[in-house]
N, C-alpha and C positions, 0 to 999 in steps of 0.2 A: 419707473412705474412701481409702484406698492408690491409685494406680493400676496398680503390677502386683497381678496375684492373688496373696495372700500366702497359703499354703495350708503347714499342718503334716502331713508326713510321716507313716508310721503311728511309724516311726522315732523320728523327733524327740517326735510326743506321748509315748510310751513313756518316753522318757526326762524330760520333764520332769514325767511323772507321778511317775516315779520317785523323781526330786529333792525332788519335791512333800512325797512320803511321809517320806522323812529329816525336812523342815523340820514335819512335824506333829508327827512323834512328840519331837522336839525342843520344841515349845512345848508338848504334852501331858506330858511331862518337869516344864518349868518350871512349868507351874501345879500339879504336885502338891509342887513343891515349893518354891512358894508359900502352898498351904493348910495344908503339914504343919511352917509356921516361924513366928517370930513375923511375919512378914511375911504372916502372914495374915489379918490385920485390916483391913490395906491392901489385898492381893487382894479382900474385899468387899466393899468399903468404894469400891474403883474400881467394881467391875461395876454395884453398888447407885444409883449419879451419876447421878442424875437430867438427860438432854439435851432439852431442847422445842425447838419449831418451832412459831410459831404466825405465823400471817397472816389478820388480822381474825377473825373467828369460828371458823375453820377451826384447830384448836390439836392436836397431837401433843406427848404428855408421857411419854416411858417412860424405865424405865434403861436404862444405858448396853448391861447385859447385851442386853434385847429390841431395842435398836436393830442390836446386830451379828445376833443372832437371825432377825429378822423382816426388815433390810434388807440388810445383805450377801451374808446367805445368799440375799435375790432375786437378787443377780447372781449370786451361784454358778448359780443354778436356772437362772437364763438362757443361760449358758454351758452350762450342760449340755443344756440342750432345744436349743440350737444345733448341738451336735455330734449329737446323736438324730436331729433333721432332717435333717444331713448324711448322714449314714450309713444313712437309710432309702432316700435319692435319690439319691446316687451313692456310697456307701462301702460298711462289709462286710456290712451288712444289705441292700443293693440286691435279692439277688434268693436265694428261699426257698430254695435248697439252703445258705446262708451262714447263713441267719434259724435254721433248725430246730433245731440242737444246742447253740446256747447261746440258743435260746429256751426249748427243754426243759430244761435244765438250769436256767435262772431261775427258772423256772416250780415246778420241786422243791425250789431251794436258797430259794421262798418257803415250799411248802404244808407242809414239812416243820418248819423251824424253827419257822413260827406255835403248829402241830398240838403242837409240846412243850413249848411254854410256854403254851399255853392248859390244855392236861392237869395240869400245876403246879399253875395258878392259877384253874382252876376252881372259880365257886362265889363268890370274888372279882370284885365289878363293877368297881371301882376300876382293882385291878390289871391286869384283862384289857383295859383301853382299852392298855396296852402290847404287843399282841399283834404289834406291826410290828417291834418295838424288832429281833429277832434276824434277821428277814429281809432287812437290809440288808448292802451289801459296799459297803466304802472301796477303790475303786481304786485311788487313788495308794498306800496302803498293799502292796495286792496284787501290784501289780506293782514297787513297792520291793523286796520280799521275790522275785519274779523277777530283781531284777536282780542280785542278788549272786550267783548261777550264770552271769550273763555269755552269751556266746555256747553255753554247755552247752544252754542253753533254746530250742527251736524256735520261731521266729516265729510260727506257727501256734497256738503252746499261746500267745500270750499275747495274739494277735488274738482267740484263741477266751476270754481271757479279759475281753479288753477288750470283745466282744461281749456277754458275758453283763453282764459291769456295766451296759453301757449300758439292758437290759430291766430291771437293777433298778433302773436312776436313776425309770427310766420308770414302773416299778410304784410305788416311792417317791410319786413325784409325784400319781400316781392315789391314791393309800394318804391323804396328805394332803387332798388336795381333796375326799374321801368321806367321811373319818371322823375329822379332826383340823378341821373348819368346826363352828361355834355360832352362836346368838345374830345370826343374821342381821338385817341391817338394808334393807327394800329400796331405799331412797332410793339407796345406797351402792351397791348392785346393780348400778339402773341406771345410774347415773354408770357405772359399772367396764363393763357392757355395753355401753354408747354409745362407751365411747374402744376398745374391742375391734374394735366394727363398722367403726369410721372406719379405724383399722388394718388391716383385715381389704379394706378398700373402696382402702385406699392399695395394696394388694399386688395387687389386681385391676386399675389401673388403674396398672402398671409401674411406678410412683414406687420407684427404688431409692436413693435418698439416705437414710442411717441415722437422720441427726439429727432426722426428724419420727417417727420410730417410738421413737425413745430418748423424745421429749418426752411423747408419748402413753403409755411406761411408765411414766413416773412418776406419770402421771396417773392411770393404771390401776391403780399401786400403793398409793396413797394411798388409791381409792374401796376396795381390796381389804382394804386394811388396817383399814377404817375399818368395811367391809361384814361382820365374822366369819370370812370365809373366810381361811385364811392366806395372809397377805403376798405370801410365796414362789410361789405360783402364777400372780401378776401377771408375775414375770420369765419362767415358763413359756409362757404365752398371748401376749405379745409376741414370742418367743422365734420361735415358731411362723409369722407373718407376716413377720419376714423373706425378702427375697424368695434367694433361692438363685443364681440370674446375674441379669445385667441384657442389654440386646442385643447390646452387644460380647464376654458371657461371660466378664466378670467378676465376681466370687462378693462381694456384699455382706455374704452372712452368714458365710463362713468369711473375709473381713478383719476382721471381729468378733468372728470365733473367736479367730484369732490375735491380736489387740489386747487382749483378755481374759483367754486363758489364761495369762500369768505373773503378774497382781495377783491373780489367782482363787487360783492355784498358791500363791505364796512371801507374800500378804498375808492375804487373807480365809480361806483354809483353817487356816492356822497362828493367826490372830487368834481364830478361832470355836475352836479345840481349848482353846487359851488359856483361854479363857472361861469352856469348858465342863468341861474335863477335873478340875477342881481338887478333889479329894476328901480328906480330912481321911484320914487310915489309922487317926491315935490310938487311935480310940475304937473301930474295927473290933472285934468276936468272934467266933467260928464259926458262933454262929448268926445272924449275918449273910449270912455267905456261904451258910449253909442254907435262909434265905429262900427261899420259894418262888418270889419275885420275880426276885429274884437266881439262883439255880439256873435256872428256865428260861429265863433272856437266857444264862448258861454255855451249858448241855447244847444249844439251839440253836443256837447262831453254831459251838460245837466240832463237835457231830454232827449236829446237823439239817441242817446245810448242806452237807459234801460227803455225805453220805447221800442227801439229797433230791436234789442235782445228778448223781450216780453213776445215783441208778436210774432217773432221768427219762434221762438222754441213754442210757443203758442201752434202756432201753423203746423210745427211739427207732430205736437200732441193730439191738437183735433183732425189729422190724419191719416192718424196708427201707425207716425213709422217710430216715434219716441216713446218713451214715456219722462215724469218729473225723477228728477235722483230719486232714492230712496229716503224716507224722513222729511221734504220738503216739499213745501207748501207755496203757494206762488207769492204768497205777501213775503214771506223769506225770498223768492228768488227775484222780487223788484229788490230788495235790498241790496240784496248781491249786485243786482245792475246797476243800482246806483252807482256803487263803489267803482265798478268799472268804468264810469266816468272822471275818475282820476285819472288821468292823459298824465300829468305832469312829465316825468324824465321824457318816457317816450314826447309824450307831444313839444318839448324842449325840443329833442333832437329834430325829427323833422322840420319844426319850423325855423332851426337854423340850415338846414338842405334849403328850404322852400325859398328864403328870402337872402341865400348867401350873395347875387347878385344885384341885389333891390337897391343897395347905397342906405342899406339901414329905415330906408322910410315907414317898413311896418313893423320893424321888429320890436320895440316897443309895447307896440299894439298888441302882439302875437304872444308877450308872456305875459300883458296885464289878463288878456283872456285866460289862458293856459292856470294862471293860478286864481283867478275867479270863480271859472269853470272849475277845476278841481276841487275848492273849497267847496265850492257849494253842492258838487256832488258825494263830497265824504259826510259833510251834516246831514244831509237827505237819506244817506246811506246810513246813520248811523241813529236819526231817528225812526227809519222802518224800521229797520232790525230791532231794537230796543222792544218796540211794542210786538213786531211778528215773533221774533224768540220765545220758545219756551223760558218758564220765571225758570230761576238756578236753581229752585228747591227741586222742580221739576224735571229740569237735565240732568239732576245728580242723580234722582233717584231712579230714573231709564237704565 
């Protein structure tokens, strides 16, 4: 650990979310156009590469794809329950008049997206295990698409948007550990319990050195991985026992934060799009895109999500338990909503949970939506805000 407190600004993360989002849609980019070349025999041909780990009986055999999947994506998890932590205890969630309007707003840019993709594909068992798929937002995306208004955009609208992400990192996580877990195995269980408890028993008993709780995730991670429940929730549950100061008030878990969030940022988010994003256009038709599968991850992530976020913080306002951030205006915060209709990474990850057993028959379908859906809600997002922004001559001189 550091010994000053290394601690990111709201500033600073803003921006390398930002950055973050340039370098995804960029390796989102290049895997499509990897799949749509001859170079795409190689694109699966890498993902497909069988990587093991084996130590005496104890053996991990997956591709290369489930290893970025299932283990990278733990640190990401981790980093994210890191800053959730952070921001419940002393950041912009700390205390319930900060919580309410981009709690309510999560809260509707879920029930709403779900609510129009289940109407789709009701009736379908299959398909409806993707009912998460549209209720996700890509931050780093969201607030990329903020940054190119510059200082036009009020810190406030993008606190309040960085807030509301954070309740859907968190819903996410819930969403996974509920209903993307099978085939439990208890042995695995409790292993993955007992390295919880002794974690949970180090944070009780002060021990603020990182390096016994990092040993204990991966210990955790292995029994989790091995137990059914996804992977990803091992970096969550570690996540959480980090201790927050130590007695001199220095912050273990936000020098963790910091030490993590640019491999998170510029390695594993851009590696996982990579990954995941690669969809063949060829052989596309209309009635692909009609798909029911496909239509309701669109009609979701476009209008169920600033629709859902609108009426919930709406609800909240016309019954005096909120008010709108400071500086903005609702035509700014459809915008804002818009943007949150960028599912991408997030709605990636799910809908490869959702359809890991399917034999592939929608996955297809699941990221022509996911990157339809998202385009069209970053252009919607980017044409309200253009016209709701203050002009620059007028945000400069505020």
């Amino acid at each position: 650990m550091s010994k000053t407190l290394t601690k990111l600004t709201v500033k600073e993360f803003l921006q390398f979310e930002s950055a973050s989002g340039v370098m995804i849609l960029l390796s989102a980019l290049a895997a499509l156009v990897f799949a749509n070349s001859p170079l795409s025999y190689f694109y699966g041909k890498i993902l497909e590469t069988p990587v093991a780990i084996q130590v005496g009986a104890l053996a991990i055999n997956k591709p290369l794809l489930l290893w970025i999947n299932d283990g990278l994506m733990a640190i990401f998890f981790f980093l994210v329950s890191l800053e959730i932590k952070r921001e419940f205890l002393e950041g912009e969630l700390s205390s319930v008049s900060q919580v309410i309007p981009p709690g309510m707003g999560a809260l509707g840019g879920m029930i709403v997206p779900a609510s129009i993709y289940i109407w789709f594909n009701w009736g379908d068992s299959v398909a409806l295990n993707a009912w998460a798929i549209p209720v996700a937002t890509d931050i780093a995306f969201a607030l990329a698409l903020l940054s190119i208004f510059g200082s036009r955009v009020p810190l406030s609208l993008k606190v309040f948007l960085l807030a509301l992400a954070i309740f859907d990192d968190l819903a996410a996580v819930i969403i996974i550990a509920v209903f993307y877990s099978q085939d439990l195995s208890s042995t695995a269980l409790l292993l993955a319990g007992t390295a919880l408890l002794l974690a949970v028993a180090m944070n009780k008993a002060n021990v603020t050195r990182t390096s016994g709780y990092i040993l204990l995730g991966f210990v955790l991670w292995l029994a989790v991985l091995k137990s059914g429940v996804h992977a990803t929730l091992a970096g969550v549950l570690i996540a959480l026992c980090i201790p927050m100061r130590d007695q001199d008030g220095h912050s273990p878990l936000q020098s963790l934060e910091h030490d993590l969030h640019a491999p998170v940022a510029f390695v594993i988010l851009p590696v996982f799009a990579f990954a995941n994003a690669g969809l063949a256009l060829g052989d596309i038709a209309w009635i692909d895109i009609t798909n029911p599968v496909t239509l309701g991850i669109i009609l979701g992530l476009l209008l169920g999500k600033p629709v859902g976020i609108l009426l919930f913080v709406g609800l909240s306002v016309v019954s005096g338990f909120a008010t709108l951030p400071k500086d903005v205006n609702w035509s700014q915060l459809l915008g804002a909503a818009f943007a949150c209709g960028i599912g991408f990474t997030m709605s990636l990850f799910i809908a490869s949970l959702a359809f890991e057993h399917s034999g592939g028959a929608y996955f297809s379908g699941d990221r022509l939506g996911i990157l339809i859906g998202s385009a069209m809600s970053g252009l919607a997002g980017y044409l309200v805000l253009h016209f709701a922004l203050p002009k620059a001559e007028q945000s400069t001189s505020a």
